[in-house]
C-alpha positions in Angstrom: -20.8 56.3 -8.3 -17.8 55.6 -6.3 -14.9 59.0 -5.3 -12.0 56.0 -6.2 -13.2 55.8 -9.3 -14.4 59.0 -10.4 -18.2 57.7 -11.2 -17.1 54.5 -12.5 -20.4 51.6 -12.6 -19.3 48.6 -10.8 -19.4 45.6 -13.5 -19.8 42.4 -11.4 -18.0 39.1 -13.0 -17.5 35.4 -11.7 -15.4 33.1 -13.2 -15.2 29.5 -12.6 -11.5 28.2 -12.3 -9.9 25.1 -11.9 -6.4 24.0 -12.9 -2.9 23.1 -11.6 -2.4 26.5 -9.7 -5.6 27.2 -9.2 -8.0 25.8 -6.4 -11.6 25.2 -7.9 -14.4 27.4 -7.0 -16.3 30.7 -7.9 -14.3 33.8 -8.1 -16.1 37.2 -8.2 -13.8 40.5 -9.9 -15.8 43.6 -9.4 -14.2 45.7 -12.0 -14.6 49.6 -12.3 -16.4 50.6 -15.5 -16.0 54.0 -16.8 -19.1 55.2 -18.6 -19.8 58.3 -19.0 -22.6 56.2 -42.0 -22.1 53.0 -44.3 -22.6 54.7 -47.5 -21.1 51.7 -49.8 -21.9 48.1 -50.5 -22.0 45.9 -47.5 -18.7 44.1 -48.3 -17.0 47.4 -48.5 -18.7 48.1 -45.1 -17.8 45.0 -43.4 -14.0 45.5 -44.8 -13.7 48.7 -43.4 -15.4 47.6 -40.1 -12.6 45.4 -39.9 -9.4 47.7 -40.5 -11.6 49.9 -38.0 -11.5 47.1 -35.3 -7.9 46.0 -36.1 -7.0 49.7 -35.4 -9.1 50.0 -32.1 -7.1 46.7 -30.9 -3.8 47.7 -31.9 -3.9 51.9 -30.6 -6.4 51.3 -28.4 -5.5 48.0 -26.5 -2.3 46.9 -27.4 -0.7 50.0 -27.1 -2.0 50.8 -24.0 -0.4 47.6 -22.4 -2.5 44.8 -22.8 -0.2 42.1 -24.4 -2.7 38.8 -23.5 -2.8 37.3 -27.1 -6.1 35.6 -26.1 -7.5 38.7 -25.1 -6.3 40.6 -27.9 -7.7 37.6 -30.3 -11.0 37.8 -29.1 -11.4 41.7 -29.1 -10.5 41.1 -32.8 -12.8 38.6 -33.2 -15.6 40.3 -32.4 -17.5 42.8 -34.6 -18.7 45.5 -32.3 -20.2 47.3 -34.4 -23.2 45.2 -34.8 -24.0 45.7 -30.9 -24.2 49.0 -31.4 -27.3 50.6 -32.6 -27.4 51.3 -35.9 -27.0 55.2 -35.4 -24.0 55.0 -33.6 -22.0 52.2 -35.7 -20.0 54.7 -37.3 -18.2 55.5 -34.1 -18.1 51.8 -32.6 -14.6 51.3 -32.8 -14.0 54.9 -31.0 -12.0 55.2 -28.0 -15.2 55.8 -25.8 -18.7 54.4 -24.4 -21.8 54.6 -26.6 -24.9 55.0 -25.1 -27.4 51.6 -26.1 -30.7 52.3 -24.8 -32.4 52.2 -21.4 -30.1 54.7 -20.0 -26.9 52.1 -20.8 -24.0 52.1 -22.4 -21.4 49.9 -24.5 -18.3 50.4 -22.5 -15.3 51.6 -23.9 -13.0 49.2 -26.0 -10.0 49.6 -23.6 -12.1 48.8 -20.3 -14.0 45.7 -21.9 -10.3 44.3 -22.2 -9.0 45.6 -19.1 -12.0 43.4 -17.8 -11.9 40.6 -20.0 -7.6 40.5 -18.9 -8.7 40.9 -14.9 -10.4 37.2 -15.3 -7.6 35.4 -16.4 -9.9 33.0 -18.4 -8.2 30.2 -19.7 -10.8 28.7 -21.8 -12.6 25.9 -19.8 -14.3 28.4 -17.4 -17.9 29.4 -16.5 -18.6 32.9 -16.5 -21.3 34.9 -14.8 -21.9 38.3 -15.7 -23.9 40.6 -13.9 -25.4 43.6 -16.6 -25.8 42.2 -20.1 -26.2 45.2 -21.7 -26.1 45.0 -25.5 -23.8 41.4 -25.1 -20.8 43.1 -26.0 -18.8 41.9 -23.4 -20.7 39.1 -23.3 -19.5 38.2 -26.6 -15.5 38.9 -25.8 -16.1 36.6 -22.9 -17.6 33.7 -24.8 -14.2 33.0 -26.7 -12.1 32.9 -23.7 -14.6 30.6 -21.6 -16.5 27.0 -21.9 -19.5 28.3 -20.6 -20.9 32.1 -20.1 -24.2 32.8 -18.0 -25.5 37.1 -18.1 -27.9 38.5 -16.5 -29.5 41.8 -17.5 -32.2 43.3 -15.4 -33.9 45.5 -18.3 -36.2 43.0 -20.1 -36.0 44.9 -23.5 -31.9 44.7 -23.2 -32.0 40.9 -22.1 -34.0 40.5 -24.9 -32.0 42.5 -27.6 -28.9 41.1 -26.8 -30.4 37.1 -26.3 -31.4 37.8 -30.3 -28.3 39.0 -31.1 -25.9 36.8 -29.6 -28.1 33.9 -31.0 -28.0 35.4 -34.8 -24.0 36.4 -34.4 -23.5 32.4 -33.1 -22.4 32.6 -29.4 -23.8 29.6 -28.1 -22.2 29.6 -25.2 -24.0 32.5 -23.9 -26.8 32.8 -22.0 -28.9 35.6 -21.5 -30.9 35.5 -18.0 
């Protein structure tokens, strides 16, 4: 841990950029990341996933001052519920981390944007993550850039993720 951030894990990220104002090359953010039941049909489920994510975006994002639309699009977009273990997908759209296995957690809703807003992706970018975990972030990333490379140093969550990512449709991830 770190005494500026109060035990915050360092999350590594490089971004590619290249455009009018910016000057081409690898850019690396290290970012301070805080860690510390379905009963009904699947379609009532996946309906109430998705006033519970539109509810984490709008209290727990927008409220707190992130305004990127982009950012904001792709939270939405993505169902984080489903890279959550299943135990804990009643509280994936909780204001909080959730522990995935391997000693590792999901990372809060609110610091995944404050990341994903730090990169300033504008969509033609290659990312490279350092800590895959359960491809979370991975997945937010993947709308906002051409190309996303993660690597993930515990074999089982490389592996976990890789699968999931692949199933859910992110092509543009790749888990190293």
């Amino acid at each position: 841990g770190c005494m500026l951030c109060s035990g915050a894990q360092p999350q590594l990220l490089w971004s590619m950029q290249s455009g009018p104002r910016k000057q081409a090359g690898w850019r690396l953010k290290m970012i301070f990341n805080r860690h510390g039941d379905e009963g009904g049909r699947a379609t009532a489920a996946a309906q109430n996933y998705d006033e519970l994510r539109r509810a984490m975006v709008r209290e727990q994002i927008r409220d707190r001052g992130i305004r990127a639309r982009n950012v904001l699009d792709a939270m939405l977009a993505v169902p984080r519920h489903l890279f959550v273990p299943e135990e804990f997908r009643g509280a994936a759209y909780a204001d909080q981390p959730l522990p995935i296995g391997e000693g590792q957690t999901i990372s809060q809703p609110f610091m995944v944007a404050a990341m994903t807003v730090a990169l300033e992706l504008a969509g033609q970018g290659r990312v490279l993550e350092i800590g895959t975990g359960s491809g979370y972030q991975a997945a937010v990333l993947s709308r906002l850039a051409r190309e996303l490379h993660t690597v993930e140093r515990s074999p089982t969550l490389a592996g976990t993720a890789a699968e999931r990512l692949a199933r859910l449709g992110y092509a543009n991830v790749y888990v190293h």
